[in-house]
N, C-alpha and C positions, 0 to 999 in steps of 0.2 A: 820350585817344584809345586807348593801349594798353588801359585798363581797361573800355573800350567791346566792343575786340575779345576778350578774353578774357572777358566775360558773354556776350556774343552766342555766343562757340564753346562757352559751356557749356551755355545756353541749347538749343542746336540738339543738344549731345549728350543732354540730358536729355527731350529730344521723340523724338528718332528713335536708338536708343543699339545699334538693328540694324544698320541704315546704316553708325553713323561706325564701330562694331566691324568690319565688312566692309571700307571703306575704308581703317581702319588695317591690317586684315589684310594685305588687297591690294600697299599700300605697301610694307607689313613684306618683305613675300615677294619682291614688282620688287628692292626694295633686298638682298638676301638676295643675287637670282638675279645681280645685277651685279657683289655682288661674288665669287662663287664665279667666274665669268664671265672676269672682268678677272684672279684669282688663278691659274688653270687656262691664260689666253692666257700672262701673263709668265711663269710657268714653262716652259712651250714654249717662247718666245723668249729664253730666256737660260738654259733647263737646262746647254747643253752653251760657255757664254762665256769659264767658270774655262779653256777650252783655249784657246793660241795661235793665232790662225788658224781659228779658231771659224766667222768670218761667212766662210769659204770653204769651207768642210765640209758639204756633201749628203749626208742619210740614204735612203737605198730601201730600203723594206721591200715586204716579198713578203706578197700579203693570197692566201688561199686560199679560194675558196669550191666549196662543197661544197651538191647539193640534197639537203637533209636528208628534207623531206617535198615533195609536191605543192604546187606555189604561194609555198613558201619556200625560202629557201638559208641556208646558214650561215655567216657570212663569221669568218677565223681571222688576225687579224695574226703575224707573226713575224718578230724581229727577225734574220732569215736570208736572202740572197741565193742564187739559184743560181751554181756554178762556172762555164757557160758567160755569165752577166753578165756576172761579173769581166772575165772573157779579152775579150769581145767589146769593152766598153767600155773597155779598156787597151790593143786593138789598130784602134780605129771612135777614139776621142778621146784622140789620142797628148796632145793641149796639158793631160790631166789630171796633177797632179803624183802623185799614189798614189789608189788603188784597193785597198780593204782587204776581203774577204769576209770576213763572221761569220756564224755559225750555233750557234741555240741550241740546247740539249740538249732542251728541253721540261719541265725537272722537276730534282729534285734525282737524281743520282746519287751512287752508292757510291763514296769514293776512300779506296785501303787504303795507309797507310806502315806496314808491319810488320803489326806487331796491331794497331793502329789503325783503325778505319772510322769513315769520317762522313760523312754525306751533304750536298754541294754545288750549288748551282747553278750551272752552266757554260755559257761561251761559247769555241766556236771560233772561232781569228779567225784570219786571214794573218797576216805580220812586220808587212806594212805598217799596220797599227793603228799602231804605234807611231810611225809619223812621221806619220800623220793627227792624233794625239789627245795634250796632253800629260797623262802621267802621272809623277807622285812614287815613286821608286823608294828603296825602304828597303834591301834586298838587290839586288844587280847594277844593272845601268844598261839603259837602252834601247840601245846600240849594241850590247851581246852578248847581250840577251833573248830569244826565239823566231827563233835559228838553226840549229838540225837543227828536226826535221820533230815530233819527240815534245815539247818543248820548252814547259813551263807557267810561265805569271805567275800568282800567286796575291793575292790581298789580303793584309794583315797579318792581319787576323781569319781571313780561314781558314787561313792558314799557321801560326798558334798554335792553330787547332782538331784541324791534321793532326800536325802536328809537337811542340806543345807551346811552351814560352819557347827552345825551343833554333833556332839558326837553319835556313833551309829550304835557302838555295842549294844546288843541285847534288844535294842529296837525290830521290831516287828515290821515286815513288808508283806507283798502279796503281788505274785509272779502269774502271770498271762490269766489275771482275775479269776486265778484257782487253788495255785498253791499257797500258801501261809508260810512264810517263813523267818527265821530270827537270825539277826547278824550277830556271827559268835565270834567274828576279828575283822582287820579293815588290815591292809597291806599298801604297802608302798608300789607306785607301779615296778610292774616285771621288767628288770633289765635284759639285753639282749649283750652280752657283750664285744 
């Protein structure tokens, strides 16, 4: 029976070998698209699970659009809140336990320790990040991280890009040769899980 069906599927590929070449295409590519599809959903849905408290963590992002030309617009995700969000929603829904603003830089910037420069990509964030989100602290801890107002957490990678092997806490840098700022913890990088 089996050797029935495999002359007849050969059979039929050697009369029409446009056809089954298209059909195998077609499959090739549905099968491709489902699983890029399926790879692309799980990742959203378990990027952020390595945190505690994960399935209670809402992200809002600020989408910008802009009419670039007649008839189109240009729409700009960023991973940035406005300030009056924050306050409205921490003073409209007291039952939320923290409210974190971030705002990204848009790009790498210049951060100088000494003679040192190197170019970074930055996120501002409120304190409250760090009871929203957990993170692995190599240097300081989350309870004395981003308490004054100048107050940077770096990665371990870029804390050895700015610093070198020597440690960072409490060292003093200076962000798009304006801000002054002091590293008050160093983190392991952010897993994705």
């Amino acid at each position: 029976m089996l050797r029935h069906y495999l002359a007849s599927t050969l059979a039929n590929i050697a009369r029409t070998p446009f056809t089954t070449a298209a059909n195998i295409l077609t499959l090739a590519l549905g099968l491709a698209c489902f699983i890029a599809a399926f790879g692309i959903s799980a990742y959203w849905t378990s990027a952020d699970s390595s945190h505690s408290g994960a399935n209670r963590i809402v992200v809002i992002q600020t989408e910008a659009r802009s009419a670039a030309t007649a008839g189109s617009s240009t729409v700009k995700s960023r991973m940035s809140t406005p300030i009056r969000l924050a306050m409205d929603l921490r003073s409209e829904m007291p039952e939320l336990e923290a409210v974190a603003r971030t705002s990204e830089s848009g790009g790498e910037v210049p951060v100088q320790a000494g003679s040192n420069t190197v170019f970074l990509t930055t996120v501002g964030a409120d304190r409250a990040i760090l009871d929203l989100f957990t993170f692995e602290f190599v240097e300081g801890c989350a309870d004395t991280a981003l308490r004054a107002a100048n107050d940077v957490v770096l990665t371990e990678d870029a804390a050895r890009r700015v610093f070198g092997d020597s440690g960072a806490l409490g060292k003093s840098l200076i962000f798009a040769g304006v801000v002054d700022a002091r590293v008050s913890g160093v983190i392991r990088p952010v897993r994705h899980a």
